[in-house]
N, C-alpha and C positions, 0 to 999 in steps of 0.2 A: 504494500500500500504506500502510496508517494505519501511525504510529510503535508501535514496541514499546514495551506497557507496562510499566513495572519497579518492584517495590515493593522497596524495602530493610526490614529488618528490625533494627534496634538491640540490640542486649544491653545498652548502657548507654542513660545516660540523658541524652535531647537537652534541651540547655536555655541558659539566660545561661552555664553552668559546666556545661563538659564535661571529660570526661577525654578520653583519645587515643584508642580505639576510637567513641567519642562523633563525636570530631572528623571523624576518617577517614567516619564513613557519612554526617554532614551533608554534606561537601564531595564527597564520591561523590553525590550528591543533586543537588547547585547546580553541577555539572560534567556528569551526565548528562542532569540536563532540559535544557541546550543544544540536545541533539537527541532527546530521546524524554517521554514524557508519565511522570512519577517521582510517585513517592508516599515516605514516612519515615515509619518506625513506629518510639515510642519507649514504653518500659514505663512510664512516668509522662507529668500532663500535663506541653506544655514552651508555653512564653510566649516562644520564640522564632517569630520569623518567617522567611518567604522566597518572594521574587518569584514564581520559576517552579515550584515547587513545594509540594504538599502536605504538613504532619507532621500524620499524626491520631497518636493514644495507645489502646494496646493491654495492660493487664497481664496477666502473665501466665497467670491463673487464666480468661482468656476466649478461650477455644481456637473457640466458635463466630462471635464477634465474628475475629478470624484466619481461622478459614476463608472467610468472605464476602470478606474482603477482596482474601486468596488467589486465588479462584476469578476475579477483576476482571482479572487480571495474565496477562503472558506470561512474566516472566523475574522470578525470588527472587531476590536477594542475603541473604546471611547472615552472621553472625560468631559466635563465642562461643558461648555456652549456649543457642543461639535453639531446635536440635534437639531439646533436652532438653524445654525449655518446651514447645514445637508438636513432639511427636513424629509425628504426620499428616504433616508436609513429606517425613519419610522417604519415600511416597507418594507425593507429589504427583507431576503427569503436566505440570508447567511445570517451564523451563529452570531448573536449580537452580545458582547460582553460591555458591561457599563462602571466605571472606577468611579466610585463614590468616596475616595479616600478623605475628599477632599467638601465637607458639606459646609459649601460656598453660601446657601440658604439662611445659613445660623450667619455666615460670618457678614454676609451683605445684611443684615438686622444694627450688626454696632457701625455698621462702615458709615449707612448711611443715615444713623443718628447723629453721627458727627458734623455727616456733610448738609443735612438738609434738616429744617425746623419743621419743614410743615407735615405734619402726620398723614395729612390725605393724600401728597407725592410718595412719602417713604411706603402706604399702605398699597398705592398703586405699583410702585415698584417691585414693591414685595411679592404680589400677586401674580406679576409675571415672570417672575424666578420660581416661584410655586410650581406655577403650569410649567415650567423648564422643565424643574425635576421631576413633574408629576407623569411628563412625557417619557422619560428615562426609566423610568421604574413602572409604565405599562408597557414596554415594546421592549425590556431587556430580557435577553435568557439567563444570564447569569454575572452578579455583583461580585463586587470585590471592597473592601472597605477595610479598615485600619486598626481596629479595635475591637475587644469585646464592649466596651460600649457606644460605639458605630453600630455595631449589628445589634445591639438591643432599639436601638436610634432606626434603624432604615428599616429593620423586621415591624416594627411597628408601622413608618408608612406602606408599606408592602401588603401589609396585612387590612390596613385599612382602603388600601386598594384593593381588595381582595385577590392579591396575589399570590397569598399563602392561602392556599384552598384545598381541596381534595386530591385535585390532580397533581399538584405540586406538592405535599405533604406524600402523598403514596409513591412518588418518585422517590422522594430522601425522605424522612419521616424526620433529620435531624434539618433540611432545611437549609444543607451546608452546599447543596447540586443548585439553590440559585444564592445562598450571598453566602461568602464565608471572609476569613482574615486574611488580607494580605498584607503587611503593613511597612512604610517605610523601609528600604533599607541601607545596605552600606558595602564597600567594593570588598573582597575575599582575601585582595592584596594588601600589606600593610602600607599604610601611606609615605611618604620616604620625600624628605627635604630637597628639593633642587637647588631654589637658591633663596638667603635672605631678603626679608622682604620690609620686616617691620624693626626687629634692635640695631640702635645704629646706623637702621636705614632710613626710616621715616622718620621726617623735621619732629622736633620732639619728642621721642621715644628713646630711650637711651638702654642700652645692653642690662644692664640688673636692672631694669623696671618690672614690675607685677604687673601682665599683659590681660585686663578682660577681655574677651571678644566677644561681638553680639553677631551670630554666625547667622544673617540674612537681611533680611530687608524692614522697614520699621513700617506698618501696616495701623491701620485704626481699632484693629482689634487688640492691639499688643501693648503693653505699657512703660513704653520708653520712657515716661518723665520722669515716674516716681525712679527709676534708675537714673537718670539725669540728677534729680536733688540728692541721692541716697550718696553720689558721687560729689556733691557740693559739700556732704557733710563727711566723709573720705578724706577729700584735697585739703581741709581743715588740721588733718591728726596724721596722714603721709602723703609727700609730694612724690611718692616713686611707684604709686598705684595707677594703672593708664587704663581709660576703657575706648576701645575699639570698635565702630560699627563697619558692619563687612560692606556693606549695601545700601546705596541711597539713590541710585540713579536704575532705576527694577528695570531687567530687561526686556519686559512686556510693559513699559513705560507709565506704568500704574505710579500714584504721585498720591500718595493719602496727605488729610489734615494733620493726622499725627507725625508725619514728617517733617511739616513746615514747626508745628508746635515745640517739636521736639530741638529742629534747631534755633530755633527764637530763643527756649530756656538754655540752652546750653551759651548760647551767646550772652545771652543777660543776664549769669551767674559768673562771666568770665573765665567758664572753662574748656572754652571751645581751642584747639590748636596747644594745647597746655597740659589739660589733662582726658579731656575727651576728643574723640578725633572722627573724621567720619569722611570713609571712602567711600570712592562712585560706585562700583562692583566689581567682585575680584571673578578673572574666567574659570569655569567652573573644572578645567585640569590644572588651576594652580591655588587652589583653595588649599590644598593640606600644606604649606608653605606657612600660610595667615597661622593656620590652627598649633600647627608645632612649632611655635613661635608664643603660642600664648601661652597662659596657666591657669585661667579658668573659664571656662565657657558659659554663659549669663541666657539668661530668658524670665520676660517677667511678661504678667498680662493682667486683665483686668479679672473679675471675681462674676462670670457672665458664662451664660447658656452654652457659646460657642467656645469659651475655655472647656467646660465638660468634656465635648463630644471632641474636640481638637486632636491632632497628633502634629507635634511640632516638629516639621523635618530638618531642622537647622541642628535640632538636638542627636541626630543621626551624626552628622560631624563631629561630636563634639566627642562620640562613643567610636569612632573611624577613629581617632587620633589621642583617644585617653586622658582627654580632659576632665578634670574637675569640674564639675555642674552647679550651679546657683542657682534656683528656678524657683517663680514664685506657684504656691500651693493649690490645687485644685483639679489639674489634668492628668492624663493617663502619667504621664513622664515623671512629674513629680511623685506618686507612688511608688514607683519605679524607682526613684533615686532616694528615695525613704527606704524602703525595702532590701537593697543591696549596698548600701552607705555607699551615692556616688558624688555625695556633695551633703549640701546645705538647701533648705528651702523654707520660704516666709508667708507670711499669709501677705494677701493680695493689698497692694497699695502701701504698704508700711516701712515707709520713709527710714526711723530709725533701725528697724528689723534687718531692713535688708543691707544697712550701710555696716552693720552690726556684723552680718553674715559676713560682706565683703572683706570687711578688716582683721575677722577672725580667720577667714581662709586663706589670704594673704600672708598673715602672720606665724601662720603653724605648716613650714616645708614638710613636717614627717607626715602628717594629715593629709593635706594635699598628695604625699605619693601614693598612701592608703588608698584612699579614693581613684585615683589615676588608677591602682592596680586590679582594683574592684571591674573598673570602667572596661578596659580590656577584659579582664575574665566576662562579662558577660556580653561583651558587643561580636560573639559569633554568632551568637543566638539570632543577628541580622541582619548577616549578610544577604545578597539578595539571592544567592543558592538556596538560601533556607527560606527566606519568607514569602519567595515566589512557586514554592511546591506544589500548592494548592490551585496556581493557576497555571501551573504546567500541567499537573496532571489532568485538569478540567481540559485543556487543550487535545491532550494525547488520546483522550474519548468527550467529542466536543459535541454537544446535543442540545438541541432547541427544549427549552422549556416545557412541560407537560402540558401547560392553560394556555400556550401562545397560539395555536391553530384558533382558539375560539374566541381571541382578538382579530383575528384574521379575519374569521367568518362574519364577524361584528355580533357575534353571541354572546352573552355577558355570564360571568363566573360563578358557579353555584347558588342561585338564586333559585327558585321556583316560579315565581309568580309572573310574571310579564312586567309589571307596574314596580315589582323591587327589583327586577331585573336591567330596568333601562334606568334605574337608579346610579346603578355601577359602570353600564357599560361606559367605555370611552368616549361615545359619540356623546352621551348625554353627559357626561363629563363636562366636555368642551362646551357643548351648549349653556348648562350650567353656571358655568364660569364667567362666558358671554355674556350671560344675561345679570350675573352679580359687576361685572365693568359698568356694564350700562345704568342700573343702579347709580354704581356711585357716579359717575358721569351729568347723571338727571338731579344729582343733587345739591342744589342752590343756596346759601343761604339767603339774606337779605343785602349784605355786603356783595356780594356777586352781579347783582341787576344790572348793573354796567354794562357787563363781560356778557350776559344773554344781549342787551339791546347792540353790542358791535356784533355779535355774532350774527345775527339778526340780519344787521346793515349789510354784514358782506353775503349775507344771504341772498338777498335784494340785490347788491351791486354784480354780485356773477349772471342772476337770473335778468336782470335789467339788459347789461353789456351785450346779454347773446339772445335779446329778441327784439323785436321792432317796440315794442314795448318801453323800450330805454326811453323814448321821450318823454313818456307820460311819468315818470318817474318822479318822487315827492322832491320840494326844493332843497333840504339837506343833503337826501340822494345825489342828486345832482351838483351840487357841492362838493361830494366827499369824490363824486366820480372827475370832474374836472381837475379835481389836488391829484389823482390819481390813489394811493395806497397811504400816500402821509397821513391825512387827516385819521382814517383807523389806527395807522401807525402809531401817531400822536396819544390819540386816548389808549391804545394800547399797553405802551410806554408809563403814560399817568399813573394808571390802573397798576402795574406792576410793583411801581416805584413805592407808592404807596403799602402794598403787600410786602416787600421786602423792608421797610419799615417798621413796621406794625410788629412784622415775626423777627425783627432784629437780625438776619441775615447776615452774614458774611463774606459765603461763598452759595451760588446761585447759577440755574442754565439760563443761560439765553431765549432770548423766542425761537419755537424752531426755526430754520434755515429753509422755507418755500415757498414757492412764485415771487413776489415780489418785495418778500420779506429778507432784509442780509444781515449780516453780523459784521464790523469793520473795529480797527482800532489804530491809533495813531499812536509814534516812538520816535523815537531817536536813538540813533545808534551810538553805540560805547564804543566801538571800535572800527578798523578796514576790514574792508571783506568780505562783508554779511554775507553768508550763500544757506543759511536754512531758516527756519519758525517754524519751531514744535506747537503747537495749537492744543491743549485737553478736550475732548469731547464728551458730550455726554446724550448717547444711543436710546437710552431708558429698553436697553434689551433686545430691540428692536430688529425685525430683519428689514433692513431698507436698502434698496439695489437703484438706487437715483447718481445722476452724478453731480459732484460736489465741487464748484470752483474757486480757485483761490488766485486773487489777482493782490499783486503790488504793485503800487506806485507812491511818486513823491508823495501826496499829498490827497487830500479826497476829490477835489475839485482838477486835478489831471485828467484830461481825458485819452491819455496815450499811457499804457499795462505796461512799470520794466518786468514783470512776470505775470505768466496766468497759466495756472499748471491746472489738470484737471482727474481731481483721483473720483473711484465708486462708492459710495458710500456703507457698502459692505465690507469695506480692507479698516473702518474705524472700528475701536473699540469703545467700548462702554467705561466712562472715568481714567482715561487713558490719554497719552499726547501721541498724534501724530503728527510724523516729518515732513515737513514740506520744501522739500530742498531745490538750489537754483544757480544759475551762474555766479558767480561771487562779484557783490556790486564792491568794486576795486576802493573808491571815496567813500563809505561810508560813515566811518566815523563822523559822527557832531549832525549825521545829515539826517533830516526828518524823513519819514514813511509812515506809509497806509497803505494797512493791506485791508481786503475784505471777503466773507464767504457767501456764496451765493447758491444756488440750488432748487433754478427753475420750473424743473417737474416734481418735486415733493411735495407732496401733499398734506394737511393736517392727519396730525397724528401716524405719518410716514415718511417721518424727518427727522432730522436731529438737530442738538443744539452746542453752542461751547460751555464749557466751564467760564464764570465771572469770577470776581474777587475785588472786592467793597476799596483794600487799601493796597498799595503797590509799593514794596520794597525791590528797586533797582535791583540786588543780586537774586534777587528770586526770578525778574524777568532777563538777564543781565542786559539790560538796555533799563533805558527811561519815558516811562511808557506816560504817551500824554491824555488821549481823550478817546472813551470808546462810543460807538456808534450803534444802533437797532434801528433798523426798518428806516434810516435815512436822517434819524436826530441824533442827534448826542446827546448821553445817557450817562447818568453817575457810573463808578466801578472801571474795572477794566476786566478785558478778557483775559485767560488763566496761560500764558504762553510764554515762550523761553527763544530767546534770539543767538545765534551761533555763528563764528565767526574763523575766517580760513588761517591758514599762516600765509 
């Protein structure tokens, strides 16, 4: 029998710099070609390599390029947003396996409390990550997830899907033939120094310094501050204590609150470049250079839902390389490091606890190697030989789910009745769901009557413009229709300003970007050379296939582009920047610019918008950003973007 083929499919992006979904489907990759013929698809190209296996590049906007590939294959692996992107896999008639390691559900609940105030956007968001996952977990044969309490976590929506049913019960009776554990792991090889990188080498880090490292990316779920202050009260009592973050420029260009926050207090405590320090991203074949360099590996988060269900993959490194652990209290890992003394750990948030911890780990070398030898004696337990057993061996006899032909059929799952029957199935599902959006949609308060009566207007002004009718049309109509878009624009504008106000605001999207709606923002540049603008967008999940333009010029009022580059708007991500890169304007320094984005055929609520942000510190955008623009006025805030410059 020829080897089963298996294509995995990426949601991030494979490359020198990966994140930790990134990571997890490379080495699912270079773990299963051992014994089956593997492929890796990633949404950008990657200029990484690998022996036994193939990475071609797939983005998103190439659904027919995907199906060819598809169709090559016997067995899908998936993660993340891959459903959304290829909604055909829902379909598909090969083995579908679905990695839930990662329940982005819990973790988009703290991200976007941070980032947004108003509860009816985060609820509406919410609900379309729901349907994400709800799609994933009716059309998979078989999960994979990270934990025994992961699998108490997704048995339960599975169940409530009734996915765990008769037919899938008499299959496995334990339940492990659709989800069981696979959980992070770590390489077989011991990791081995190349060359220094941090004592001696980086500006302020000196050869006998106590090295912490914070081994990833600083995210809104995670609690970098209270380790920011716990290190103000550190640098107090030793100057030769250093903490390190790995990661701040994420290779899927994800840019949380908690990173700007994080470095605002580090800066405002004066222990930025001194005693904290914080790198762009290290490439993911010279990370054990960072780690064996340090002497304690740190992790702290907040005392929340998605701590519970978490498995921190940074903490895989720290056990690869025989770190001492600091973590604060509450998830799988800190048990773990209670349990076989691999460190220290504090309860959530506490300031002197943890600086307490620090200085006492710092301070006691014989301690410290305990731990370190602890840390090694149990990091074989996860290698990825070991913890990927489970989905090899589900590979080596690879089988469609027991209930899934009677999703096919549009049958619904052990029910009897007809009436509780289309309760469950999928199709009522989705309708369901449908009809709970619309709800909230219809729901107005008295503050809102604005927002119906323009809605109203451009109701009228589309139906007016496209029939003979237009002249009979009321005298405001006719008003708004002569300004063209402004006048809506205007009250639009009002109307917002006022709501970001009111909810005290910060950071905010845009209007979306269609017909005759644009997004623009006016700078100056820091330096020669300009040749890119990273832009944040924000998707709200959306699958939108329009295309997206972005023009620069001097000035607003130019009416000749020195650029207009034009990408799909399927290649954007959700809470993300992308690059917009261009000839390198040779003068720029000191010289003003406007650029603006536009995107003629999207339509409401089939569009997207940017990221805003209320106050504008120059190295955040590094230019000097002067005046943003919506639908043709200028608008408090500016847009959330990052200027870059050639040699």
């Amino acid at each position: 029998m020829d080897k089963p083929r298996i294509l995995i499919i990426s949601n991030a992006i494979i490359g020198n710099q990966m994140s930790g979904p990134a990571v997890r489907c490379f080495e699912f990759a270079n773990t299963l070609s051992r014994f089956f013929e593997v492929s890796l698809v990633t949404p950008m190209e990657s200029h990484l390599s690998a022996e036994r296996f193939q990475i071609f590049t797939c983005e998103r906007h190439e659904e027919d390029k995907m199906r060819k590939m598809v169709a090559l294959q016997d067995i899908i692996l998936i993660q993340g947003q891959v459903l959304e992107f290829f909604p055909f896999l829902k379909d598909t008639e090969k083995v579908l396996i679905v990695d839930l390691y990662c329940p982005f559900i819990l973790e988009d609940l703290e991200k976007q409390k941070r980032h947004l105030n108003d509860p009816e956007e985060r609820q509406r968001i919410h609900e379309v990550i729901l349907r994400i996952v709800r799609d994933q977990l009716l059309v998979g044969d078989y999960f994979l997830c990270a934990n025994e309490r992961q699998r108490d976590f997704w048995l339960g929506m599975l169940a409530a899907l009734n996915r765990v049913n008769p037919y899938t019960y008499d299959q496995d009776p334990s339940v492990n033939r659709l989800l069981d554990i696979v959980p992070f792991g770590i390489s077989s090889e011991k990791p081995t120094h190349t060359q220094p990188v941090l004592r001696g080498i980086y500006k302020g880090i000196s050869e006998r310094d106590i090295i912490l490292i914070w081994g990833g990316s600083i995210l809104n779920w995670l609690d970098s501050l209270t380790l920011i202050k716990a290190m103000d009260r550190v640098a107090q009592v030793r100057k030769d204590v250093k903490l390190f973050f790995m990661g701040t420029e994420h290779p899927d260009q994800i840019r949380d609150k908690m990173l700007a926050d994080t470095l605002s207090l580090s800066k405002s405590l004066g222990l930025t470049d001194r005693t904290v320090f914080f790198h762009t991203w290290v490439p993911y074949r010279e990370r054990q250079n960072y780690f064996l360099e340090a002497d304690i590996g740190v992790s702290t988060h907040f005392s929340h839902l998605e701590t519970r269900f978490s498995f921190r993959t940074r903490m895989l490194d720290y056990l690869w390389t025989g770190l001492p652990i600091i973590a604060t209290q509450g998830d799988y890992f800190s048990e773990l490091i209670q349990a076989h003394q691999l460190g220290l750990t504090v309860e959530a948030e506490d300031v002197e606890g943890l600086a307490t911890a620090i200085l006492g780990l710092a301070g006691d070398a014989a301690f410290r190697r305990r731990c370190s030898e602890n840390v090694k004696a149990i990091a074989p337990r996860f290698t990825w030989e070991v913890v990927a057993q489970p989905l090899v061996a589900f590979c080596q006899r690879p089988q469609k789910a027991a209930d899934r032909w009677r999703w096919k059929s549009g049958q619904a799952l052990g029910l009897s009745s007809l009436k509780e029957t289309a309760l469950t199935s999928k199709a009522h599902l989705d309708e369901l769901y449908d009809q709970v959006l619309a709800q909230i949609r219809l729901q107005k308060s008295e503050k809102e009557i604005l927002l119906s009566q323009i809605a109203h207007l451009e109701t009228l002004q589309t139906t007016s413009s496209a029939s003979v009718g237009a002249r009979l049309a009321s005298p405001l109509l006719t008003r708004a229709m002569k300004s063209g878009n402004r006048f809506l624009g205007l009250m639009k504008n009002l109307r917002a300003a006022r709501r970001r106000k009111r909810l005290r605001l910060t950071q905010y999207p845009s209007c979306e970007i269609r017909g005759l709606d644009t997004v623009g923002q006016s700078f100056i540049a820091e330096q020669a050379n300009l040749y890119r603008i990273d832009v944040k967008f924000a998707t709200y999940m959306r699958q939108v296939h329009h295309d997206l333009i972005f023009h620069l010029k001097r000035n607003p009022q130019a009416r000749k582009d020195l650029v207009c580059l034009k990408v799909n708007t399927s290649q954007l991500r959700d809470n993300a920047f992308y690059s917009f890169i261009f000839p390198q304007q040779i003068d720029s320094q000191g010289t003003s610019y406007y650029f603006y984005l536009e995107s003629p055929d999207s339509t409401k609520e089939d569009a997207v918008s940017v990221w805003c942000i209320e106050e504008a510190l120059p190295q955040q955008f590094r230019c000097l950003p002067s005046q943003r623009y919506e639908r043709g006025w200028k608008v408090e805030g500016h847009i959330f973007f990052r200027a870059y410059y050639g040699s």
